[in-house]
PDB file of N, CA, C and O in Angstrom:
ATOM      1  N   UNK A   1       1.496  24.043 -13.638  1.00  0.00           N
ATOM      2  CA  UNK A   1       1.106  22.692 -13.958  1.00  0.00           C
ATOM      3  C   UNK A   1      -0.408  22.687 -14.203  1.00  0.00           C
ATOM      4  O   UNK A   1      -0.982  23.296 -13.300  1.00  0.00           O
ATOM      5  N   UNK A   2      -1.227  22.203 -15.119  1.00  0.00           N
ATOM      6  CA  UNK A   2      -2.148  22.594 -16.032  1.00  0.00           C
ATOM      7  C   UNK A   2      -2.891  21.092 -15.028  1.00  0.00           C
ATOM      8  O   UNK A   2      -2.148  20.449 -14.286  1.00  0.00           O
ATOM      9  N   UNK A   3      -4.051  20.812 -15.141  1.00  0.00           N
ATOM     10  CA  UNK A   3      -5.134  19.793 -14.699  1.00  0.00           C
ATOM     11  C   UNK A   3      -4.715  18.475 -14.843  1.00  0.00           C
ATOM     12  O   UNK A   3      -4.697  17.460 -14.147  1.00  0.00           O
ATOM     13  N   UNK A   4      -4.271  18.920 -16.338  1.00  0.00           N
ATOM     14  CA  UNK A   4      -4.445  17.083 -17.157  1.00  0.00           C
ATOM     15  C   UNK A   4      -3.409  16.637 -16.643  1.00  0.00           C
ATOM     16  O   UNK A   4      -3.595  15.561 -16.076  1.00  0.00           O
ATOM     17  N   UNK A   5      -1.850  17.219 -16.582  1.00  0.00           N
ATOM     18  CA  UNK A   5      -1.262  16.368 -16.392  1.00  0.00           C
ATOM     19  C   UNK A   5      -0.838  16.111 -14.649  1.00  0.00           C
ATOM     20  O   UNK A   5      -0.023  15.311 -14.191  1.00  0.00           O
ATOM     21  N   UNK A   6      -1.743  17.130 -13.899  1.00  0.00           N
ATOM     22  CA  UNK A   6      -1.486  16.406 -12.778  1.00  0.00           C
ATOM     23  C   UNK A   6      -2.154  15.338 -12.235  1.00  0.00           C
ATOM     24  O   UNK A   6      -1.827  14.590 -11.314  1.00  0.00           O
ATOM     25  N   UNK A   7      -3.703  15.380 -13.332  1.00  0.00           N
ATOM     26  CA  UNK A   7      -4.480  14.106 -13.544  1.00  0.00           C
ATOM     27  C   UNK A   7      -3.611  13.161 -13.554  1.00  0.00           C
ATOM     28  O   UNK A   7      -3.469  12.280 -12.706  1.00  0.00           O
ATOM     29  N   UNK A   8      -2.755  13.404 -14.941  1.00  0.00           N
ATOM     30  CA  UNK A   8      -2.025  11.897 -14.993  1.00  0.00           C
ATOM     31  C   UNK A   8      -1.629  11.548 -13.534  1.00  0.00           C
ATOM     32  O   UNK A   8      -2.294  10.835 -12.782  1.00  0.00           O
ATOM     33  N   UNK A   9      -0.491  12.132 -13.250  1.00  0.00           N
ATOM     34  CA  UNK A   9       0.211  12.259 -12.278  1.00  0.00           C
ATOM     35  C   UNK A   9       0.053  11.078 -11.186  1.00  0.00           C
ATOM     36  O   UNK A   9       0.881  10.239 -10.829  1.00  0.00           O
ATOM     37  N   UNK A  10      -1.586  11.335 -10.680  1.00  0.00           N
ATOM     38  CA  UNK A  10      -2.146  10.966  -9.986  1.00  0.00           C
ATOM     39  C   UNK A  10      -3.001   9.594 -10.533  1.00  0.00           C
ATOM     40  O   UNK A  10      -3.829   9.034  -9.814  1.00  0.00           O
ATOM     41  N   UNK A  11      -2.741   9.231 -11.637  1.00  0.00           N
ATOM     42  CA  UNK A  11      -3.376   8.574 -11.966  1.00  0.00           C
ATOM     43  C   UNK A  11      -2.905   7.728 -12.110  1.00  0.00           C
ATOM     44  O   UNK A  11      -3.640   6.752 -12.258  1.00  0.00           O
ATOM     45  N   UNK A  12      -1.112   7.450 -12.184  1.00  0.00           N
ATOM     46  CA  UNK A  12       0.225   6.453 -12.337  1.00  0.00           C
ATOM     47  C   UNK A  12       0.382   6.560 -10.790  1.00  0.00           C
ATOM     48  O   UNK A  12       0.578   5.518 -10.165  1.00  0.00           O
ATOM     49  N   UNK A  13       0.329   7.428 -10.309  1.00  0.00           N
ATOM     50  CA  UNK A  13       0.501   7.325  -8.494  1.00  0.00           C
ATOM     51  C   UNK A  13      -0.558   6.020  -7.964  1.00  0.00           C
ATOM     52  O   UNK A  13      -0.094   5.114  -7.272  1.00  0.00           O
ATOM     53  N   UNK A  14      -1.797   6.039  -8.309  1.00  0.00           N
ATOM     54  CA  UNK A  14      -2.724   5.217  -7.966  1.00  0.00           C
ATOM     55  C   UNK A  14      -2.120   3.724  -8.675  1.00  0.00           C
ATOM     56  O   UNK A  14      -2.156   2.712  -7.975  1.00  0.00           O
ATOM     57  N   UNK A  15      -1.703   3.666  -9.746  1.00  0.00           N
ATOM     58  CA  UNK A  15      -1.545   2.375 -10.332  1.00  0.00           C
ATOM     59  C   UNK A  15      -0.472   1.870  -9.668  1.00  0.00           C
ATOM     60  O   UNK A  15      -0.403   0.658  -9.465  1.00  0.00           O
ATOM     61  N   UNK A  16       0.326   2.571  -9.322  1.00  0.00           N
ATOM     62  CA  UNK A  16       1.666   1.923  -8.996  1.00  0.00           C
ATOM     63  C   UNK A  16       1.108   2.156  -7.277  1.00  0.00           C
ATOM     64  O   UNK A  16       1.709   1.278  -6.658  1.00  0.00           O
ATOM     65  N   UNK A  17       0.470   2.735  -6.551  1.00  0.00           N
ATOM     66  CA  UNK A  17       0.071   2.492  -5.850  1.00  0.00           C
ATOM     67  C   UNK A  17      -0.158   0.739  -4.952  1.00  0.00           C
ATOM     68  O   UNK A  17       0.394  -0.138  -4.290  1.00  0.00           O
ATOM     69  N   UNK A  18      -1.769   1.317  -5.787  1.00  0.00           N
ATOM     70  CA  UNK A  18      -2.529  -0.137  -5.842  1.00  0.00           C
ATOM     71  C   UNK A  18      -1.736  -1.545  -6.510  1.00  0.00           C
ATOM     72  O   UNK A  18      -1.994  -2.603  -5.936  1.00  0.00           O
ATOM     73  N   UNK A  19      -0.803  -1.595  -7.672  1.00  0.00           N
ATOM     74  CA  UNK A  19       0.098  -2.870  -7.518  1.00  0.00           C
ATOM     75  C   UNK A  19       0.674  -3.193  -6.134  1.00  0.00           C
ATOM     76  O   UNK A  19       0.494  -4.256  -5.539  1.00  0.00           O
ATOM     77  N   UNK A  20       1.398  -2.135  -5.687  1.00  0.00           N
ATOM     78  CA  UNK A  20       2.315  -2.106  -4.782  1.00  0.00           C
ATOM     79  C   UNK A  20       1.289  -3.416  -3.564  1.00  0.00           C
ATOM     80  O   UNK A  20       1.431  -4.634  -3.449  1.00  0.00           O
ATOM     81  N   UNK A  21       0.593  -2.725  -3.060  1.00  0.00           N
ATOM     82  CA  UNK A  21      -0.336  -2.894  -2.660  1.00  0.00           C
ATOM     83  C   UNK A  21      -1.217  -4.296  -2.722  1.00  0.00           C
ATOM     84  O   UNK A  21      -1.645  -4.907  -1.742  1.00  0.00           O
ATOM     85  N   UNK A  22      -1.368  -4.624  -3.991  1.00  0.00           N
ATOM     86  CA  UNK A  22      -1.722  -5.824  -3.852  1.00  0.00           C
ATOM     87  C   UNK A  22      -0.584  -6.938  -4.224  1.00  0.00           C
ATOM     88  O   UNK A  22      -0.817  -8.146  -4.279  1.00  0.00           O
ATOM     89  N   UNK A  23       0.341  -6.495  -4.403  1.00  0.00           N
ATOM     90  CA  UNK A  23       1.496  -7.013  -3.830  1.00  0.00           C
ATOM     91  C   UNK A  23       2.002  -7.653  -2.512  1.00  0.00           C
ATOM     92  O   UNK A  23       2.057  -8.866  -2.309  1.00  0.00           O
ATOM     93  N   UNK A  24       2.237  -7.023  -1.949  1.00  0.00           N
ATOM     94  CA  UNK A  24       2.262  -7.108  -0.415  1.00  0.00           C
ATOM     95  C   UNK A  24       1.589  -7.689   0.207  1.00  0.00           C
ATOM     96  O   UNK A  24       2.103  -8.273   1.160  1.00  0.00           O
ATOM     97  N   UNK A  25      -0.332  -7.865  -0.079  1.00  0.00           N
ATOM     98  CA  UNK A  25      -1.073  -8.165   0.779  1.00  0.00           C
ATOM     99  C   UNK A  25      -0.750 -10.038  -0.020  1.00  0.00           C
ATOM    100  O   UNK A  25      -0.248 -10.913   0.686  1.00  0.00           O
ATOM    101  N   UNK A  26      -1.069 -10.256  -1.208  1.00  0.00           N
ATOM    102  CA  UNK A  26      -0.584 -11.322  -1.994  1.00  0.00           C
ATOM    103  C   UNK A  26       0.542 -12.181  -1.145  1.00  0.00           C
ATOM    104  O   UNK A  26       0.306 -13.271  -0.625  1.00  0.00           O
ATOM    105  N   UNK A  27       2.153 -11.305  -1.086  1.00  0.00           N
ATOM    106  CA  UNK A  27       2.912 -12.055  -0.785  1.00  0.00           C
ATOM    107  C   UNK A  27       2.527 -12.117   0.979  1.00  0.00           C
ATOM    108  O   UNK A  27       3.225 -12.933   1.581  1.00  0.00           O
ATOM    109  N   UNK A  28       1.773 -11.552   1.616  1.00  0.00           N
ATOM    110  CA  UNK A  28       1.685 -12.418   3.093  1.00  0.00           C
ATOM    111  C   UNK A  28       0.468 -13.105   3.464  1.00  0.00           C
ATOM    112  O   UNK A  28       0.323 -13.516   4.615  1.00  0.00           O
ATOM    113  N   UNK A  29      -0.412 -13.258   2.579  1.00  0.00           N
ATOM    114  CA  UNK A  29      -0.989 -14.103   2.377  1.00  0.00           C
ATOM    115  C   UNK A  29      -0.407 -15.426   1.985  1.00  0.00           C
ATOM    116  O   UNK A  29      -0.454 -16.388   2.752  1.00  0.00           O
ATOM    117  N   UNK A  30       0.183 -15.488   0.707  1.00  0.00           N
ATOM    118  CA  UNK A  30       0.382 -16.962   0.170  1.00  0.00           C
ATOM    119  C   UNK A  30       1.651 -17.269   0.658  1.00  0.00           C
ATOM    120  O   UNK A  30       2.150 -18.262   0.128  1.00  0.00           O
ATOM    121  N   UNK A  31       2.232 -16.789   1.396  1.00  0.00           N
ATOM    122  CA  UNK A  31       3.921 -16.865   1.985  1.00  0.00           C
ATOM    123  C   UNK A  31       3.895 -16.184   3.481  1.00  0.00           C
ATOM    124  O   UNK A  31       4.757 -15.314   3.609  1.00  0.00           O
ATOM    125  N   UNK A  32       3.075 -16.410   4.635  1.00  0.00           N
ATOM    126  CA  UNK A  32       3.029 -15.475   5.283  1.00  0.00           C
ATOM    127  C   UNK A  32       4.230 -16.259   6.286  1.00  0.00           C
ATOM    128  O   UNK A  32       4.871 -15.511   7.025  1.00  0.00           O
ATOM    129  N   UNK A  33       4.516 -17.626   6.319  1.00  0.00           N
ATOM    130  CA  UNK A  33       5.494 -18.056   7.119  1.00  0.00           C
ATOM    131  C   UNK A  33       7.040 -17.688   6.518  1.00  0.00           C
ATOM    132  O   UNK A  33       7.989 -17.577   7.295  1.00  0.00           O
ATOM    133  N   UNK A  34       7.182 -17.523   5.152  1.00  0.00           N
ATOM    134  CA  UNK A  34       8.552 -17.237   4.454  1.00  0.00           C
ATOM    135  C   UNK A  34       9.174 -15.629   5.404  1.00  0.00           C
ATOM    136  O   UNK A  34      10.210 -15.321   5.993  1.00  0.00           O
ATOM    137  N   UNK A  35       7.344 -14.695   4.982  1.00  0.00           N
ATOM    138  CA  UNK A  35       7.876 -13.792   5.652  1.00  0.00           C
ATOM    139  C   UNK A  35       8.007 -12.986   6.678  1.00  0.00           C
ATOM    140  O   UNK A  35       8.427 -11.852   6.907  1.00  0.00           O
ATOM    141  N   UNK A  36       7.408 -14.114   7.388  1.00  0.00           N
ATOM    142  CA  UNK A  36       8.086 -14.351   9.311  1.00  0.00           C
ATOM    143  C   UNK A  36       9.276 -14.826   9.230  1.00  0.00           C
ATOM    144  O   UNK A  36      10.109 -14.156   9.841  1.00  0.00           O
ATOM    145  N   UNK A  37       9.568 -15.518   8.828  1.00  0.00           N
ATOM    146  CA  UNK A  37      11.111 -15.983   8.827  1.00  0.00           C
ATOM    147  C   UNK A  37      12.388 -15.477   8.279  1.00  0.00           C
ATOM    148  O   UNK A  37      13.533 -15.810   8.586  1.00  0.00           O
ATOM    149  N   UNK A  38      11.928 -14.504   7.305  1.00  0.00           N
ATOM    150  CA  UNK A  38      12.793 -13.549   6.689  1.00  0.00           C
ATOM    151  C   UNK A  38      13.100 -12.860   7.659  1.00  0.00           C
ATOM    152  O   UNK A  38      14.165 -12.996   8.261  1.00  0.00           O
ATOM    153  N   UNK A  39      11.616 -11.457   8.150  1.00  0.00           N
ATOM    154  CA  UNK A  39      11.817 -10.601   9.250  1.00  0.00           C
ATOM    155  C   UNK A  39      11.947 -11.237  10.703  1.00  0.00           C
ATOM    156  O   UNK A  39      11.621 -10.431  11.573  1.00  0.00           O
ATOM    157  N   UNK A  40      12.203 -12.043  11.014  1.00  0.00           N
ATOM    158  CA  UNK A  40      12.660 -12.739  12.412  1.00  0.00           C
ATOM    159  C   UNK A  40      14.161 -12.502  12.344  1.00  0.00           C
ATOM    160  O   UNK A  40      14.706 -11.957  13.303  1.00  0.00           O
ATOM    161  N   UNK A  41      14.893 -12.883  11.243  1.00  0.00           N
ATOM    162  CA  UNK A  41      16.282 -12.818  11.039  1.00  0.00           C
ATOM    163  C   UNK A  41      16.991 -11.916  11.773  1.00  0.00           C
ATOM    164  O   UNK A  41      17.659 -11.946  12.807  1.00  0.00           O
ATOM    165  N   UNK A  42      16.559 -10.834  10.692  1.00  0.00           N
ATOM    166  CA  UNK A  42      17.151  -9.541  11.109  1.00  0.00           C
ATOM    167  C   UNK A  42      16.469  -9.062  12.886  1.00  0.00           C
ATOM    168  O   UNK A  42      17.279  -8.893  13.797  1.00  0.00           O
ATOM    169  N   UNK A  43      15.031  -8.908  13.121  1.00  0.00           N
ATOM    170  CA  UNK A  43      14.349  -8.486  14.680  1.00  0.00           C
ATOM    171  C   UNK A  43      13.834  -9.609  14.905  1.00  0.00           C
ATOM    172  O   UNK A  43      13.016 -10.302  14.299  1.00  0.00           O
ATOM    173  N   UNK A  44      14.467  -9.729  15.953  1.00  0.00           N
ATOM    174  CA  UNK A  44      13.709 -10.392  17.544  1.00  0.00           C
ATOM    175  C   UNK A  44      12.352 -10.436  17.603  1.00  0.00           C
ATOM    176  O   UNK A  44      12.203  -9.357  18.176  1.00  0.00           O
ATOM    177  N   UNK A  45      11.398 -10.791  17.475  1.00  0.00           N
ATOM    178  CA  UNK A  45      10.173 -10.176  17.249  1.00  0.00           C
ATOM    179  C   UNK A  45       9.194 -11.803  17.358  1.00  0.00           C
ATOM    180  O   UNK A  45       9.752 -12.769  16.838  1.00  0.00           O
ATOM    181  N   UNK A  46       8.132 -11.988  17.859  1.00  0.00           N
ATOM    182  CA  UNK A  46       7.158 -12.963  18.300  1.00  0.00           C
ATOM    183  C   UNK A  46       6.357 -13.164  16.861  1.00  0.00           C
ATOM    184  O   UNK A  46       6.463 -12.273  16.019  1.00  0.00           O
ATOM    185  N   UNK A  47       5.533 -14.374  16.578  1.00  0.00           N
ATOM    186  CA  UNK A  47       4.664 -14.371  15.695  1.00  0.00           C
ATOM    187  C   UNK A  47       3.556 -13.585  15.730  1.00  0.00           C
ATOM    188  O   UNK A  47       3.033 -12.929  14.829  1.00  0.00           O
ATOM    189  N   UNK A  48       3.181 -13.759  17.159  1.00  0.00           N
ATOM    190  CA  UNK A  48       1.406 -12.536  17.179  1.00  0.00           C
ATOM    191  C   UNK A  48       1.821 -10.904  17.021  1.00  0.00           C
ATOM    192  O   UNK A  48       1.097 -10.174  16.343  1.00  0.00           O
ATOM    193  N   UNK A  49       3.160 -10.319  17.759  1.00  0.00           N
ATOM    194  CA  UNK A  49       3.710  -9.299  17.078  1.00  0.00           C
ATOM    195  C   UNK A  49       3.543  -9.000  15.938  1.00  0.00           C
ATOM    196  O   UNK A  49       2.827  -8.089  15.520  1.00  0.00           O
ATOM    197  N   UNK A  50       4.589 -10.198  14.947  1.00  0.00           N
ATOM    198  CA  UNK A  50       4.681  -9.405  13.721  1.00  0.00           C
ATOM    199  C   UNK A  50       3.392  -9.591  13.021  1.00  0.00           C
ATOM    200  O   UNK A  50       3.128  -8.627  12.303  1.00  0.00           O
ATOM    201  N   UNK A  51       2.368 -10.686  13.008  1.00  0.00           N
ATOM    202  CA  UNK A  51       1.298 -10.579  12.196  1.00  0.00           C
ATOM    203  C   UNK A  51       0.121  -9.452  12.755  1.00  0.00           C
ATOM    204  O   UNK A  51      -0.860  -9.208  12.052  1.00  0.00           O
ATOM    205  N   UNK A  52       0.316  -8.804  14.065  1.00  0.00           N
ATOM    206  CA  UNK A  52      -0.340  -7.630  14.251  1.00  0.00           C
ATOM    207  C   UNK A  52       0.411  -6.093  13.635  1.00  0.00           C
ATOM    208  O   UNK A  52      -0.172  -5.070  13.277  1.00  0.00           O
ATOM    209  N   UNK A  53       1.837  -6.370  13.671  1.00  0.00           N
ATOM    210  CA  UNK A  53       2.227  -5.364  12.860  1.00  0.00           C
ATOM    211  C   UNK A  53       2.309  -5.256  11.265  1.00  0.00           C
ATOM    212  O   UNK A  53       2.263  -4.232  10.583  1.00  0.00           O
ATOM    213  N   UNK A  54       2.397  -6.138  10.991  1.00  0.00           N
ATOM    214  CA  UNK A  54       1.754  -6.996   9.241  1.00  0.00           C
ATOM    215  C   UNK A  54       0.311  -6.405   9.224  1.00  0.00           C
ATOM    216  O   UNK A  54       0.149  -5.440   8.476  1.00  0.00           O
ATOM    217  N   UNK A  55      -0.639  -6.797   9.860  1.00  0.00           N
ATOM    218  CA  UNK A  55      -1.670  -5.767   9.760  1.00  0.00           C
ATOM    219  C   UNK A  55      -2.054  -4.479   9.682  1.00  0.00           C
ATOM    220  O   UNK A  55      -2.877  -3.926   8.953  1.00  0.00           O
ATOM    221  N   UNK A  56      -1.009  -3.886  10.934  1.00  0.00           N
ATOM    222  CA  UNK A  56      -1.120  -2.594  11.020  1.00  0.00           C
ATOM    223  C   UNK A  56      -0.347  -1.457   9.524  1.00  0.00           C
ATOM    224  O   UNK A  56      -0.616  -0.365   9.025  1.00  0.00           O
ATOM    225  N   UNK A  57       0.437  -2.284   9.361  1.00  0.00           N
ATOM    226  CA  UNK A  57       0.923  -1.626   8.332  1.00  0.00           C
ATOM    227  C   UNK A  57       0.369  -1.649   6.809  1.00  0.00           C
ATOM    228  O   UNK A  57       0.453  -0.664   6.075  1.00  0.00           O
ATOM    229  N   UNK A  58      -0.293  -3.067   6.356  1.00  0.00           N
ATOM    230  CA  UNK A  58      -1.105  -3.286   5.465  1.00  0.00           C
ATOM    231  C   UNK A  58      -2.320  -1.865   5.425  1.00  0.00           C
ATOM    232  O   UNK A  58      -2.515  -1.075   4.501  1.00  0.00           O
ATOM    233  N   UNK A  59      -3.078  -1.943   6.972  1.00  0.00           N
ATOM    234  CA  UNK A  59      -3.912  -0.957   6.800  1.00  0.00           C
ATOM    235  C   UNK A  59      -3.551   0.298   6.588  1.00  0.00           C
ATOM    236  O   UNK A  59      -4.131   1.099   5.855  1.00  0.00           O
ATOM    237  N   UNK A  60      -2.011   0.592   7.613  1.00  0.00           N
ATOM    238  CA  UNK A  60      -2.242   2.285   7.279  1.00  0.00           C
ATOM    239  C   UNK A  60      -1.752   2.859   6.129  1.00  0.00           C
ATOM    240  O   UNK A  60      -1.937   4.008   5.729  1.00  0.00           O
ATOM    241  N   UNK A  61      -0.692   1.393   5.295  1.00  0.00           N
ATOM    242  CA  UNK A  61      -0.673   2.274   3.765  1.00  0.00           C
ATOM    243  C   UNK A  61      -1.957   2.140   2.964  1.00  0.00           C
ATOM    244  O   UNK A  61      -1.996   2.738   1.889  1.00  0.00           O
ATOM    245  N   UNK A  62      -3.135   1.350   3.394  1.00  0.00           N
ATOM    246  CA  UNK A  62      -4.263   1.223   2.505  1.00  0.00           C
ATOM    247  C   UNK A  62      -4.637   2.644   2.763  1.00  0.00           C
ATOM    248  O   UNK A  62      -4.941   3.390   1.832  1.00  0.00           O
ATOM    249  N   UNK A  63      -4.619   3.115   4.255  1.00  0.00           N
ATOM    250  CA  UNK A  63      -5.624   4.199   4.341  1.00  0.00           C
ATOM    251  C   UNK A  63      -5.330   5.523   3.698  1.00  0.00           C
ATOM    252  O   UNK A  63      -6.030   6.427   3.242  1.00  0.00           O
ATOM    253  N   UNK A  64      -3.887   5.285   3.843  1.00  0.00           N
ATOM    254  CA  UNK A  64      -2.698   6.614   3.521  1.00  0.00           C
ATOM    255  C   UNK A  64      -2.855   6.709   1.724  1.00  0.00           C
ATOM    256  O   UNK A  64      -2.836   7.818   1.189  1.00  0.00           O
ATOM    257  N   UNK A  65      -2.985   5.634   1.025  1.00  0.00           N
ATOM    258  CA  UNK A  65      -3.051   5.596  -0.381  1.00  0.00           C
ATOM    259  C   UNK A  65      -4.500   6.196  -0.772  1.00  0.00           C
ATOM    260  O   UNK A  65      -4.691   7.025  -1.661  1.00  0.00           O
ATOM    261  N   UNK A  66      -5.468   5.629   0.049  1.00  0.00           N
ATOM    262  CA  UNK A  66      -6.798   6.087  -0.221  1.00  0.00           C
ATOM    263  C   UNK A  66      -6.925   7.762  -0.178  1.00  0.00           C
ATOM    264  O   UNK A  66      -7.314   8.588  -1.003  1.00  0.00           O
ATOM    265  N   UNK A  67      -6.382   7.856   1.251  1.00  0.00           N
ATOM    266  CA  UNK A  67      -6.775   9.480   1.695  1.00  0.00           C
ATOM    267  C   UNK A  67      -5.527  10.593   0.559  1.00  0.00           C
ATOM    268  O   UNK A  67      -5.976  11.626   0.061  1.00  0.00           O
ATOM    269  N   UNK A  68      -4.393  10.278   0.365  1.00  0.00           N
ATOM    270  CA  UNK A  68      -3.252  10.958  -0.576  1.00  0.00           C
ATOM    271  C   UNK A  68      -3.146  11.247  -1.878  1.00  0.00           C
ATOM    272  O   UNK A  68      -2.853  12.267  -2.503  1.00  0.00           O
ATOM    273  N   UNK A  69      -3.585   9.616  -2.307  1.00  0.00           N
ATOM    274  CA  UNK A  69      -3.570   9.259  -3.491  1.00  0.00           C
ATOM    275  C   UNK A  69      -5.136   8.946  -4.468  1.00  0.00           C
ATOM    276  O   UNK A  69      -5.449   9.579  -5.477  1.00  0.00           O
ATOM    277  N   UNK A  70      -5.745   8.094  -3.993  1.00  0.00           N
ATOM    278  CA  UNK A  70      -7.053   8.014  -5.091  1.00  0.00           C
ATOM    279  C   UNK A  70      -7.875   9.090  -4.796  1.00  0.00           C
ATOM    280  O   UNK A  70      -8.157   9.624  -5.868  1.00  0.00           O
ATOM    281  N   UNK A  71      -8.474   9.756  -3.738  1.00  0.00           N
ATOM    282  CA  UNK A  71      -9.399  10.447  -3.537  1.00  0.00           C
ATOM    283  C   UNK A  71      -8.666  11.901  -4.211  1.00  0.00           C
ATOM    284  O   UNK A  71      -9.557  12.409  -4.892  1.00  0.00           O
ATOM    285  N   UNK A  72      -7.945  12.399  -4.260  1.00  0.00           N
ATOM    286  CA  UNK A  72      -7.330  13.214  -5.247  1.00  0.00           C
ATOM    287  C   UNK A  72      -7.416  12.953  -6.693  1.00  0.00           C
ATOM    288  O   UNK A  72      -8.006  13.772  -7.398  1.00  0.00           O
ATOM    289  N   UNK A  73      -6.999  12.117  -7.101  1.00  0.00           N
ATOM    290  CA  UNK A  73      -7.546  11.476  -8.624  1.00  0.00           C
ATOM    291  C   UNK A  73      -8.778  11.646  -9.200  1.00  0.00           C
ATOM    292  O   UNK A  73      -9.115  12.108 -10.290  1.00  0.00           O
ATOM    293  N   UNK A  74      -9.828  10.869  -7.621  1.00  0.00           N
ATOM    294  CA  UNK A  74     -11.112  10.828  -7.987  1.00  0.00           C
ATOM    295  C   UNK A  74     -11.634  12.913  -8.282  1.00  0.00           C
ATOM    296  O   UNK A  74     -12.532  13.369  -8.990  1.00  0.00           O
ATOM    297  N   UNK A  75     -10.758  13.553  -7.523  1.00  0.00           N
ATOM    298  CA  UNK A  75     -11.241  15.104  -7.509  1.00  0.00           C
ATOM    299  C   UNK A  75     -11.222  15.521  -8.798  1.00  0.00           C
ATOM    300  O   UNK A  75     -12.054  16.153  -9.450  1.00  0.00           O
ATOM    301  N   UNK A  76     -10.171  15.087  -9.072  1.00  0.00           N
ATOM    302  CA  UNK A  76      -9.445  15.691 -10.363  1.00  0.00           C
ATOM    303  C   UNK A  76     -10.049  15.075 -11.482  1.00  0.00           C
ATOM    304  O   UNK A  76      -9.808  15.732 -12.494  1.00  0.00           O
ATOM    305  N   UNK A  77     -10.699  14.133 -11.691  1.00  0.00           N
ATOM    306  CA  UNK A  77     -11.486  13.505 -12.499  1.00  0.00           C
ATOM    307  C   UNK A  77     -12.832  14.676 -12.719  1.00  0.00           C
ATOM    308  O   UNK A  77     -13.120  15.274 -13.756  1.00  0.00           O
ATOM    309  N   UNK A  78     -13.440  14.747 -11.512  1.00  0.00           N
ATOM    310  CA  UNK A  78     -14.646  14.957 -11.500  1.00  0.00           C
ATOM    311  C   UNK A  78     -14.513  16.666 -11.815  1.00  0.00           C
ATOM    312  O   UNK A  78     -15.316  17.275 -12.522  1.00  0.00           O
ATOM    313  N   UNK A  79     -13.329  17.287 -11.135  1.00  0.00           N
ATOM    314  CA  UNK A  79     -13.160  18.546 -11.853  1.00  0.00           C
ATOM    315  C   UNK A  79     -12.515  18.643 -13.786  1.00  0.00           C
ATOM    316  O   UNK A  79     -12.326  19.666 -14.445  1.00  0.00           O
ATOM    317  N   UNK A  80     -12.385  17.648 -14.079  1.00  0.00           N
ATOM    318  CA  UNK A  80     -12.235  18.134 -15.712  1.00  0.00           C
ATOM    319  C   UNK A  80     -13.599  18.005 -15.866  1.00  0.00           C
ATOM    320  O   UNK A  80     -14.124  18.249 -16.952  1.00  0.00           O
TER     321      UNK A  80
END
């Protein structure tokens, strides 16, 4: 597998990434009671719970996308 196209690769990884991403943070922001009430359904689960686990998870796919996904891109950029 040659540079460029694992450039790409990584470069549709980041886009679809980062939608994903601001997706998610979007819908619990402008809907954050819809989706407490969705995930209450199915788990048992408190409001300060789930909006600390709503956090936690927001961050660690931010961090996980950053450290996996863009900073690889950014390598691969700077090595062509």
């Amino acid at each position: 597998m040659d540079i460029n196209r694992l450039t790409d690769f990584f470069m549709w990884c980041t886009i679809f990434n980062m939608g994903f991403l601001v997706y998610i943070v979007l819908i619990c922001v402008l809907f954050p009671n819809w989706v407490y009430q969705l995930q209450s359904k199915w788990f048992p689960i408190s409001r300060e719970i789930f909006n600390v686990a709503i956090y936690a998870f927001v961050g660690l796919y931010k961090l996980f996308f950053i450290i996996f996904v863009f900073i690889p891109y950014l390598a691969l950029l700077i090595m062509k």
